[in-house]
N, C-alpha and C positions, 0 to 999 in steps of 0.2 A: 512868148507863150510856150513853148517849146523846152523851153529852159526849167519854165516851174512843176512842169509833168515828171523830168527825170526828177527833180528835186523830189517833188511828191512820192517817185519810186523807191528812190533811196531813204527815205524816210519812212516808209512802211517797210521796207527790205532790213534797214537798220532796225525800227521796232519788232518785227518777227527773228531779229541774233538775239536782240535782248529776252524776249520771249524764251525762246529755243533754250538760252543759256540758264533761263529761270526754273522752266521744266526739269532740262539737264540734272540741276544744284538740287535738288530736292532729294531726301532719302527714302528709301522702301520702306513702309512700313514693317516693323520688326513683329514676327510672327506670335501668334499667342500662345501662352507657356500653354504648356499641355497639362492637366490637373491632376498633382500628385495621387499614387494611387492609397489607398485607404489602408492606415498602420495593420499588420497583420492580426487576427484577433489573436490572442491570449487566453490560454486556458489554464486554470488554477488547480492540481490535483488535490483532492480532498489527504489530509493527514492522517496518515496511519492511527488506528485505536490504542496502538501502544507505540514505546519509543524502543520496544525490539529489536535486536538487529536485523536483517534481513538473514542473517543465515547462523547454524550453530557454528561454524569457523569465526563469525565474522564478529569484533569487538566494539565497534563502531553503532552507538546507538541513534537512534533518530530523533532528528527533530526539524518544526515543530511536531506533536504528538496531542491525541487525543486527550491523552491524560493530562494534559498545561494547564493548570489550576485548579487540580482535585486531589493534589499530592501533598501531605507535609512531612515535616521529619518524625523519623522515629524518636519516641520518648526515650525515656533511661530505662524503664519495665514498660514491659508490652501490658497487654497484645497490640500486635499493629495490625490492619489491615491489609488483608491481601487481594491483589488483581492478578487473573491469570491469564494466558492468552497463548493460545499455538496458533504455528506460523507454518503451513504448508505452502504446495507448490499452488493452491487458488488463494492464496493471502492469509492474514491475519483474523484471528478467529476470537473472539470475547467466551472463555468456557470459565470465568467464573464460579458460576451458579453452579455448573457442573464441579466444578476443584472445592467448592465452600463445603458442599454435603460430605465432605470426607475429615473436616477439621476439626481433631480431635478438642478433648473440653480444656476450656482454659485461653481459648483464641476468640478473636471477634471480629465481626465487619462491619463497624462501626466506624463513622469520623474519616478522617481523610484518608486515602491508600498512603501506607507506606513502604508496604513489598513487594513487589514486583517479578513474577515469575512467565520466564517466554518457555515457549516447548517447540523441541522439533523432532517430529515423527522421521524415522527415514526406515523404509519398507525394507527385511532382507529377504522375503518373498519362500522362504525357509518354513518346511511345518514345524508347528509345535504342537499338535493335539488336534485335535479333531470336536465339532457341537454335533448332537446325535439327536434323533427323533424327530427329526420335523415329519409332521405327518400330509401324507397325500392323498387325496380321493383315488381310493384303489388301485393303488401300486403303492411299493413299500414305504419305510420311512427314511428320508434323507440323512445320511451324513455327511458334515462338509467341513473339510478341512480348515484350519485356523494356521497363519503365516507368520512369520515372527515380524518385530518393527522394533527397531532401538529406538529409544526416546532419551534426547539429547536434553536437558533443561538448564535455564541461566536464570539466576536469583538476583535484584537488583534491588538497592536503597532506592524507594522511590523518588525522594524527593532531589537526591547529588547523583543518579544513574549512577551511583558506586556499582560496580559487580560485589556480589558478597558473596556466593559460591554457584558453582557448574557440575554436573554431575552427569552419569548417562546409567540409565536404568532399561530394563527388558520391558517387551510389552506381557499382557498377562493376557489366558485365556478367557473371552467373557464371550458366553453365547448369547445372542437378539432370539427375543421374542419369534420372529423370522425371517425368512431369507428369500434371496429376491435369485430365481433361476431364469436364463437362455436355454431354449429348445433343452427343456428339463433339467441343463446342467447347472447345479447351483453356484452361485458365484461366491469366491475365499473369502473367509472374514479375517481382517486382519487383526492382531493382538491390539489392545486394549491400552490405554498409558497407566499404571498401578501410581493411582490415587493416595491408596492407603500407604505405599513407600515415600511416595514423594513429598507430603506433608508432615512423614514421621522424620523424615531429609531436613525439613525446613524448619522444624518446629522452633529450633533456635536461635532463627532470627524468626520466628514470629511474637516469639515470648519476651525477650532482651533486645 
C-alpha cells in the first residue's frame, strides 16, 4: 500500500516536469506593429501664368506654365499675338489688356499667343518730375513727387521659349487720377513702364 502512494507521487510529480517543461517551451506573444503613420500630405503649387523667369538676370524659363496649350508658332508674316506679364517682388502679374491698348495698327490678338514679353520693374527711388494739383478741402494743392524705375523686358517665341530680344528702357512720368496720403504726406508715385517704346521695341517680332 505504501508503495503505490509514492508511485502515485511520483507520477503526479513527473506530470507537473512535463507540464512545467510545456509552459516553459512556449513563446511570448510577439507584440503588435504599431500603425504606420499616415504618408505626409502633399501640396501641389498652382503654375505660374507665364513661363517667365523668375528674375531679369535669370535665363531659365518655367515650366509647367499657364500658358501650356494656348501657344503656337509664329507664321512666316504676322501679326502674332502678344501676351504680356510683369514680374514683381508679389509675383507675376497678367497686364495684357493693359500692353494691348498701346499696339500700334497692323498687329492683332487673335488665335494662339505667339509672343511672349516678361517685365521687371526695379525702383531707383530717384526723382524725375514731380504730378501737381491734387486739390484738398482747404489747404493748398498737392504736389508729389514721381521716382524713377528701370524696366527690364525679355521677349520670347512663344511657342520654343526661344529669347528673341531683352532690352531695358526708363520708366515714364504718368500722373493717377489721385493719390493716396499718411497724416497728409502724399505717398511717391513711381514712373510708369513707356508702353508706347516698348511695342515700337517689339514691333518686329510682332509683324514677321
Amino acid at each position: 500500500m505504501r508503495r503505490r502512494v509514492m508511485i502515485t507521487l511520483l507520477a503526479v510529480v513527473a506530470a507537473g516536469v512535463v507540464a512545467a517543461v510545456v509552459v516553459t517551451s512556449r513563446e511570448k506573444p510577439l507584440p503588435e506593429a504599431a500603425p504606420s503613420p499616415p504618408p505626409p500630405a502633399t501640396t501641389t503649387a498652382a503654375p505660374p501664368v507665364a513661363f517667365c523667369p523668375e528674375t531679369a538676370e535669370s535665363d531659365r524659363v518655367r515650366s509647367p506654365s499657364g500658358l501650356d496649350g494656348k501657344t503656337g508658332p509664329r507664321t512666316p508674316s504676322g501679326p502674332h499675338r502678344l501676351a504680356y506679364f510683369v514680374i514683381d517682388d508679389k509675383g507675376m502679374h497678367d497686364f495684357t489688356g493693359t500692353a494691348a491698348q498701346h499696339l500700334p495698327m497692323g498687329t492683332s490678338q487673335e488665335g494662339w499667343v505667339q509672343v511672349v514679353v516678361c517685365e521687371y520693374p526695379k525702383p531707383t527711388d530717384k526723382p524725375i518730375g514731380t504730378c501737381d494739383g491734387y486739390e484738398r478741402q482747404g489747404r493748398p494743392p498737392l504736389s508729389v513727387a514721381v521716382t524713377g524705375v528701370q524696366y527690364t523686358y525679355k521677349a520670347y517665341d512663344a511657342e520654343s521659349k526661344r529669347l528673341l530680344d531683352t532690352f531695358v528702357l526708363p520708366g515714364v512720368r504718368v500722373c493717377p487720377d489721385s493719390v493716396t496720403t499718411f497724416d497728409d504726406v502724399p505717398r511717391a508715385i513711381e514712373a510708369r513702364s513707356d508702353y508706347t517704346a516698348v511695342m515700337g521695341r517689339l514691333l518686329p517680332h510682332l509683324r514677321v
